[in-house]
TORTORFI-252559 format. One line per 4 residues: number of its first residue (from 1); their letters; for each residue z, x, y of N, C-alpha, C, CB. Coordinates in steps of 0.1 Angstrom, whole numbers, plus 5000, padded with zeros to 4 digits. Glycine has a CB too. Layout:
<pts>
NUM = a = Z:X:Y:Z:X:Y:Z:X:Y:Z:X:Y  ...
</pts>
This chain:
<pts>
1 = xxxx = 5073:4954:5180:5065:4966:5179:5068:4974:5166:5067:4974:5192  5080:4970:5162:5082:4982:5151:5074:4978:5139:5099:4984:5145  5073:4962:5137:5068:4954:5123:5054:4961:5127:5069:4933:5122  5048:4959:5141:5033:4963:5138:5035:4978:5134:5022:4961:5152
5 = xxxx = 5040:4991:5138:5043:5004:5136:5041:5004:5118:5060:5008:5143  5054:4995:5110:5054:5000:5102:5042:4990:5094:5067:5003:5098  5038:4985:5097:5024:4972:5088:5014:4985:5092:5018:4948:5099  5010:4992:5102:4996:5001:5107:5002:5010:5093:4995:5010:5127
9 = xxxx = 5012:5023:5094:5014:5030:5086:5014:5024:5070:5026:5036:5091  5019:5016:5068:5020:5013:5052:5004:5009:5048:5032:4998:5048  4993:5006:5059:4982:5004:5055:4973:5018:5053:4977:4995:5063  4979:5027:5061:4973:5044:5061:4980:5048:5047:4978:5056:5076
13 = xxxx = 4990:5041:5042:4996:5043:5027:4990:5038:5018:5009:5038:5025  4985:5027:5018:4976:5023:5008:4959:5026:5008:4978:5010:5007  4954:5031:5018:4945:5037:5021:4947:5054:5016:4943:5033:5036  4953:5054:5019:4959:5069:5007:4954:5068:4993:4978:5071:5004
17 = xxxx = 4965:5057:4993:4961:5051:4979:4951:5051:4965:4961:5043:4983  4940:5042:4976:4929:5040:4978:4921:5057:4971:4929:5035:4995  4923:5067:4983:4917:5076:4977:4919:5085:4964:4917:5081:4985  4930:5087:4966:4937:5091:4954:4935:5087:4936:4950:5087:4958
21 = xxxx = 4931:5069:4940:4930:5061:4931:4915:5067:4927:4933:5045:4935  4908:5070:4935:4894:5069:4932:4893:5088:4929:4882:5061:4947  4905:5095:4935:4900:5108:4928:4905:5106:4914:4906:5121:4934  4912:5098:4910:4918:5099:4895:4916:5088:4887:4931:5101:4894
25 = xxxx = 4905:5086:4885:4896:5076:4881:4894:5079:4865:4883:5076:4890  4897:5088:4860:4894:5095:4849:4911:5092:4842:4887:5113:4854  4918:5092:4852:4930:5091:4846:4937:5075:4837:4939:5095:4858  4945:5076:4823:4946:5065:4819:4954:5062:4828:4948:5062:4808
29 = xxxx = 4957:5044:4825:4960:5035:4829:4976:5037:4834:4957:5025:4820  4981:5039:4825:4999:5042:4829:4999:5050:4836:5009:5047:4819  4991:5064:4844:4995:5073:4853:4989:5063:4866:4988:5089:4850  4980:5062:4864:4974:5053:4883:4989:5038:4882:4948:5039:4882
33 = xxxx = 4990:5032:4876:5007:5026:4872:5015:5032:4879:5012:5028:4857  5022:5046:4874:5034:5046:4881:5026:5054:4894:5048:5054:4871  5015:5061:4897:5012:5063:4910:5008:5049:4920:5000:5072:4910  5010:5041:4915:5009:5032:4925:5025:5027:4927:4998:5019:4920
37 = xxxx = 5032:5030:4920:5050:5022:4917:5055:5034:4928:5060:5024:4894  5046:5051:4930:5051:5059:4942:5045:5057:4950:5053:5072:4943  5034:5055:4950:5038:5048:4968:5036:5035:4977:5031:5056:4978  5039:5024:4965:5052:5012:4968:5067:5018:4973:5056:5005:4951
41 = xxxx = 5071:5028:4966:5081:5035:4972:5082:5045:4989:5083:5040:4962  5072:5048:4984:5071:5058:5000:5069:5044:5013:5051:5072:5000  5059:5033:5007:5053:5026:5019:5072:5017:5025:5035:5011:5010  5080:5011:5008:5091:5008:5011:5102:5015:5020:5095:5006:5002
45 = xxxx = 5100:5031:5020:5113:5042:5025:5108:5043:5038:5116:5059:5015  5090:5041:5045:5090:5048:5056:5093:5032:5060:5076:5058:5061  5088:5019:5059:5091:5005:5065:5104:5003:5070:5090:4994:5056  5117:5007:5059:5129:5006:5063:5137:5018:5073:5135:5003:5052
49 = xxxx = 5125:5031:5070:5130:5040:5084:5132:5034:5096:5121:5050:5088  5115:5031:5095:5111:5024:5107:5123:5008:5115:5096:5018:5100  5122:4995:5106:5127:4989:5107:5145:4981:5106:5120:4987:5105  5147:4993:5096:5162:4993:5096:5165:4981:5090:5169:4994:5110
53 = xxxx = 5161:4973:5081:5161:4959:5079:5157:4958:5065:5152:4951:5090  5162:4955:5057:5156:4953:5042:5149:4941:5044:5167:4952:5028  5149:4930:5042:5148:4918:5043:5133:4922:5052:5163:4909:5049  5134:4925:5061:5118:4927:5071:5110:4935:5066:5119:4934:5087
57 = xxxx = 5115:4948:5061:5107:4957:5052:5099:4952:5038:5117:4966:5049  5107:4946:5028:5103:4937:5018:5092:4930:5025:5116:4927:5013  5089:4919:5037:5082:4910:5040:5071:4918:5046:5089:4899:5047  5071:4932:5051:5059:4938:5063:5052:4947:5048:5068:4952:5081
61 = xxxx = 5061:4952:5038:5052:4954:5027:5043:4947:5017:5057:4957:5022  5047:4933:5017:5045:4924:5010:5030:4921:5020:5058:4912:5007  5035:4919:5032:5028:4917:5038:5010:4926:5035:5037:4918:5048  5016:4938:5039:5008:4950:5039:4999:4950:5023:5019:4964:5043
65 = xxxx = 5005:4946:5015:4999:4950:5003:4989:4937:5000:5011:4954:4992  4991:4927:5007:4985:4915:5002:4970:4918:5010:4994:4899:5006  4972:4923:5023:4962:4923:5033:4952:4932:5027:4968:4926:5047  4963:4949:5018:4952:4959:5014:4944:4954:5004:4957:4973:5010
69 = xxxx = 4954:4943:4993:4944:4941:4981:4934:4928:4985:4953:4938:4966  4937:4918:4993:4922:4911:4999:4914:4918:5004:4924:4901:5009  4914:4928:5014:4903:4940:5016:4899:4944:5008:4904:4951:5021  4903:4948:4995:4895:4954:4983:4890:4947:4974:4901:4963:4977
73 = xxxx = 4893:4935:4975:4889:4923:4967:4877:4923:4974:4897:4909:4968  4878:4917:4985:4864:4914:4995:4856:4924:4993:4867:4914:5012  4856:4935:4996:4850:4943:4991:4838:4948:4977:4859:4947:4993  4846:4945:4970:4844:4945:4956:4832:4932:4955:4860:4942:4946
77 = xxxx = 4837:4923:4961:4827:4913:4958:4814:4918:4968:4834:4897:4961  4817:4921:4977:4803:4926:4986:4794:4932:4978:4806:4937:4998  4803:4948:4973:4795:4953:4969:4786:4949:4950:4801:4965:4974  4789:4938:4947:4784:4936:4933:4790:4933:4926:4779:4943:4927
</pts>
């Protein structure tokens, strides 16, 4: 239960993300960079709150991030 806990939250992290990215859309390239490098970090510090486990945390982020960027892939291709 915790892997699903912290995989739900790290996806409401990149869904953050997500928005944030699109309010600062105007911004160059190196700032959306290291805002994405914070919260890789936040999604890493709440996984291992959660799971207490580096090794599981590494794999439920990896996880999580592969799942958010095939959604936005998919996506992207839907829409054009």
């Amino acid at each position: 239960m915790k892997v699903y806990t912290a995989l739900l939250l790290q996806l409401i992290i990149w869904s953050g993300y997500t928005f944030i990215e699109w309010l600062s859309k105007y911004d160059q390239l190196i700032y959306r960079v290291l805002m994405f490098f914070v919260f890789f970090y936040l999604a890493i510090i709440i996984g291992n709150t959660i799971m207490k486990s580096v090794r599981k945390t590494f794999f439920v982020t990896s996880l999580s991030l592969v799942l958010y960027g095939s959604f936005q892939f998919t996506m992207a291709v839907i829409s054009g």
